[in-house]
N, C-alpha and C positions, 0 to 999 in steps of 0.2 A: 504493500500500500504506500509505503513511503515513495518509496522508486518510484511508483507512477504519480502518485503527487508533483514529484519535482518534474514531470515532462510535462505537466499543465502550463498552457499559455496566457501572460501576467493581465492583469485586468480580471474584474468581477464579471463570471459568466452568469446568462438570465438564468433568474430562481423561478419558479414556479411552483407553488405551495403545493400542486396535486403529485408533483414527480418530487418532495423531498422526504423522499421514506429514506432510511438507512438499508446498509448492506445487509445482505442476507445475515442473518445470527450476530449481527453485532451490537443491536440495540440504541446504535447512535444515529443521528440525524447526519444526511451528508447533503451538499449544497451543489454534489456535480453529479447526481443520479443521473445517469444514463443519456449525456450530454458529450462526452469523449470518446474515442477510440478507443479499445482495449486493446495497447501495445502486446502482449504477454499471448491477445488470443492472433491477434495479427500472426505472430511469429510461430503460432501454433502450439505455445504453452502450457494458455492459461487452463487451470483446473477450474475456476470458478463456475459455477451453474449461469441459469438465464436470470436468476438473483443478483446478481455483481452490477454493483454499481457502476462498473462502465460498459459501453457499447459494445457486443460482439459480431460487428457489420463494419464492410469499409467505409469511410465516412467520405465526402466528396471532396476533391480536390480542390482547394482553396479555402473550403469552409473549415471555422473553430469546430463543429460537432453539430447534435441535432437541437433545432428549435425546437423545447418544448411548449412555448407558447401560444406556435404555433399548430402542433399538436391540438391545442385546448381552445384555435381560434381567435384566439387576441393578439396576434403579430400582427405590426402597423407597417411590415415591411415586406415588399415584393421577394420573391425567391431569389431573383437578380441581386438586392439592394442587402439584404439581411446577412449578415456573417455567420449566421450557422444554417445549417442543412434544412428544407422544407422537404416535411417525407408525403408521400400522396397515401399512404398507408397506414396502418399501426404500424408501432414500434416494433414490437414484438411480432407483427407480420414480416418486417424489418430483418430484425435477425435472423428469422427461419430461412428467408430468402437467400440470406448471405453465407447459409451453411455452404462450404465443399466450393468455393467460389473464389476465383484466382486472385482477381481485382474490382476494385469499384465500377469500371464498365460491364464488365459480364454480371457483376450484378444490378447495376443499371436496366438492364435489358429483361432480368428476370421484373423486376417494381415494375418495369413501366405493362407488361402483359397483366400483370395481376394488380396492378391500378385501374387499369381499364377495365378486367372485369369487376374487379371490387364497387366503383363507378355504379359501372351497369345493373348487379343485382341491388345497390341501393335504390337507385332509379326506378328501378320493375315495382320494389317492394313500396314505392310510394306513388298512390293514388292520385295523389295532385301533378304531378308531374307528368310531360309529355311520353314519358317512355313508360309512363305505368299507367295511362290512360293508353296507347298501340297496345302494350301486352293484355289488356282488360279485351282490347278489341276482336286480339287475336285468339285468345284463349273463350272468347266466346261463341256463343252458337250461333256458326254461320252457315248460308243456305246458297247454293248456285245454282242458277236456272242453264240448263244446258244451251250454247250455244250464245249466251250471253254474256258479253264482259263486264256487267257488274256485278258484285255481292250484295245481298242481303245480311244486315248483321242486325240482331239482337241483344244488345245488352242487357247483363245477368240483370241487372236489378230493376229492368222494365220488361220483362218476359210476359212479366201477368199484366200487360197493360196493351202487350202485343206490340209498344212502337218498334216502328223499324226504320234503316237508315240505311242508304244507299251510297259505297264508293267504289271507285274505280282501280283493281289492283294496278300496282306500278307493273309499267309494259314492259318486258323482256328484250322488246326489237330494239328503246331506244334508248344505245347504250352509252350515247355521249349527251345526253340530258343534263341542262345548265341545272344546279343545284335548288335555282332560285323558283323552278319550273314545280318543285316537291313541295306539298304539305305539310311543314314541320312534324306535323303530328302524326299523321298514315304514313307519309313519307310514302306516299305516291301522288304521279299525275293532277293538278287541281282541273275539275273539271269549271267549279264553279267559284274561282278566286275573291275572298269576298278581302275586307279591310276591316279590322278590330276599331273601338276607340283609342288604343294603344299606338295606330300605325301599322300595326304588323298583318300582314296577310296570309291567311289559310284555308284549305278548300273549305266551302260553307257545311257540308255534312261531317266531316271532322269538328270544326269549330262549336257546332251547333251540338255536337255531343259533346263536349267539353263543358259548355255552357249549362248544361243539364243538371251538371257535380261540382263547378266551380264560375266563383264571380270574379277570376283576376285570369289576366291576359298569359296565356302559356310563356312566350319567351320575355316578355319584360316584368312579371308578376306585378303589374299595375293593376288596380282594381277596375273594374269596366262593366258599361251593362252588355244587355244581347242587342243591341244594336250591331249591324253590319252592314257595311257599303260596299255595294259591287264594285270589284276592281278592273275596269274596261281592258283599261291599259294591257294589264297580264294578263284577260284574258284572250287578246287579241293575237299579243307574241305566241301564247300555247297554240291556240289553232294554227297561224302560220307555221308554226316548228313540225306540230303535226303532217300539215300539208307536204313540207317539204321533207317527209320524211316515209313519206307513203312511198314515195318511187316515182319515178315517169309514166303520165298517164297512156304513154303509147302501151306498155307493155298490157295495158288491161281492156285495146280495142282494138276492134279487127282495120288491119291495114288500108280497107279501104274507108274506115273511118277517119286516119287522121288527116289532121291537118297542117297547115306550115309547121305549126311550134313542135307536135308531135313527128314531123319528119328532123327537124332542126334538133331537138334532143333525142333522134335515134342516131342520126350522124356525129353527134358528139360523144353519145357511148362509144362508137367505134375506133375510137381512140384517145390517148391524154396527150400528144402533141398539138402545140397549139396550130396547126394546121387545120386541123378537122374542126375548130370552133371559126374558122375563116368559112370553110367549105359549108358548114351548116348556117351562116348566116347568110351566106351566096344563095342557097336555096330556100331558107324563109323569105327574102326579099325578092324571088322570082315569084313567092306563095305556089312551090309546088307542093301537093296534096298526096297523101294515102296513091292513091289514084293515077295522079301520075309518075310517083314511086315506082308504080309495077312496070314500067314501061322500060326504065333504068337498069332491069336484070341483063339488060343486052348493053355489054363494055362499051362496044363502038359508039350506040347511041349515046352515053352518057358522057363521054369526052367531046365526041360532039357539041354539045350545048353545052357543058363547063369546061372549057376547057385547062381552068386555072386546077383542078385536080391534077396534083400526078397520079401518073398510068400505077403504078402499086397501090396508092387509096383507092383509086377507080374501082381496083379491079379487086379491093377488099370490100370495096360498097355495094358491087355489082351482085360478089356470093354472099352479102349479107341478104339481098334483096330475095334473093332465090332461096334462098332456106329460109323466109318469112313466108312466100310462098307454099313451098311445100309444108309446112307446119301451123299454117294457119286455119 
């Protein structure tokens, strides 16, 4: 005990009334419970239990030891700013972690997977919150109509009242979905973006179930009524995002349905050199159609009248034409 006394760093480290118990069996009060490194278990040593008043975890490079105040909530100080350690954990979740573990990085890596879940099953386990109002959603009795992409969901504690609520699972197809596009709360698709008194926006059938169990806004826990304001704006971006993610309308009508724009976006699938976006605006601006597409299956004719394609896109346009043909 002496010895590692004298390795403490000069200055009064923070006391915190709840962490100043004494060492295990020694009856006295100590003022650096579980605030430093344990030199002795560092080096693979120390005999002391999970009782020892010091640390058996590496402590982070640059910091004095662990905040216990932090621990307890009351640190006025950023993680960045503060001289000892902020753990996202318990303490003693802490050390377990740090058993069999080389250095303060690898056990870095262990905290940060099991803060996240740690996190998460707090979250589940509280009601009020957005990820324990999803898991309410999800662990409830849901019904799908075949052929339909909505759910029907009932929540447990209006079963006997029969209400029911309508949303839209998040789509599968669209996998580069702007974040801003998701319901905080379902964390899918908003079909029907409305706006909180808070500012914050979420699809209306998420939010309207929120509002059912709580009077304060999911992400800024401002109090708020059920008022809600359609949000035009987003919901105007989702449809276009949608549209433009459906695909080319060529591909869903028969050849001699289309028209300029549907010839102009077939001739540009055919390539990503920017020549074929030349070639396909040459033929929107003549407004050739579907129609007279077919006529294009024959090389000669096609050079003929464009003659600014070269003869190898030609003659990759021409067997494009003809296996539209034969497959249509």
């Amino acid at each position: 005990m002496p010895e590692q006394e004298s390795r403490l760093p000069t200055g009064s480290p923070p006391r915190s009334p709840s962490r100043s118990s004494g060492t295990a069996g020694s009856g006295t009060a100590s003022p650096f419970y579980k605030i430093y490194e344990c030199q002795y278990w560092k080096d693979g040593r120390c005999l002391r239990g999970e009782n020892w008043s010091y640390v058996h975890a590496h402590i982070c490079p640059g910091k004095k030891g662990i905040c216990h105040p932090y621990l307890d909530g009351n640190c006025c100080f950023t993680d960045k700013n503060c001289y000892y350690q902020h753990l996202p954990i318990p303490l003693r979740k802490y050390e377990m972690l740090a058993r069999k573990t080389a250095n303060f990085q690898e056990l870095l890596r262990r905290v940060e997977f099991q803060a996240k879940k740690f996190q998460n099953n707090k979250e589940k386990s509280d009601p009020t919150t957005m990820e324990g109002l999803t898991q309410a959603v999800k662990s409830s009795h849901i019904t799908t109509e075949e052929n339909t992409p909505t759910c029907t969901v009932i929540l447990p504690a209006e079963k006997k009242a029969g209400a029911k609520y309508s949303f839209v699972p998040e789509s599968k197809g669209f996998l580069d979905l702007p974040a801003e596009f998701l319901c905080p709360i379902g964390q899918t698709i908003m079909n029907d973006p409305v706006v909180t008194e808070a500012g914050k926006t979420y699809d209306r059938s998420m939010i309207e179930i929120w509002l059912t169990q709580n009077d304060i806004d999911p992400l800024t826990r401002r109090r708020i009524s059920a008022k809600l304001v359609p949000n035009q704006a987003m919901k105007k971006m989702i449809r276009a995002y949608k549209n433009e993610r459906r695909g080319p309308t060529w591909k869903s009508k028969a050849l001699e349905e289309w028209g300029p724009e549907d010839v102009g976006d077939y001739i540009r699938a055919r390539g990503k050199a920017a020549c074929w976006g030349e070639y396909a605006k040459t033929l929107v601006n003549e407004e050739v159609d579907g129609s007279t597409l077919l006529s294009y299956q024959d090389l000669d004719a096609l050079l003929e009248d464009f003659p600014l394609i070269k003869r190898p896109h030609a003659r990759n346009l021409s067997l494009g034409i003809r296996n539209l043909i034969l497959h249509r």
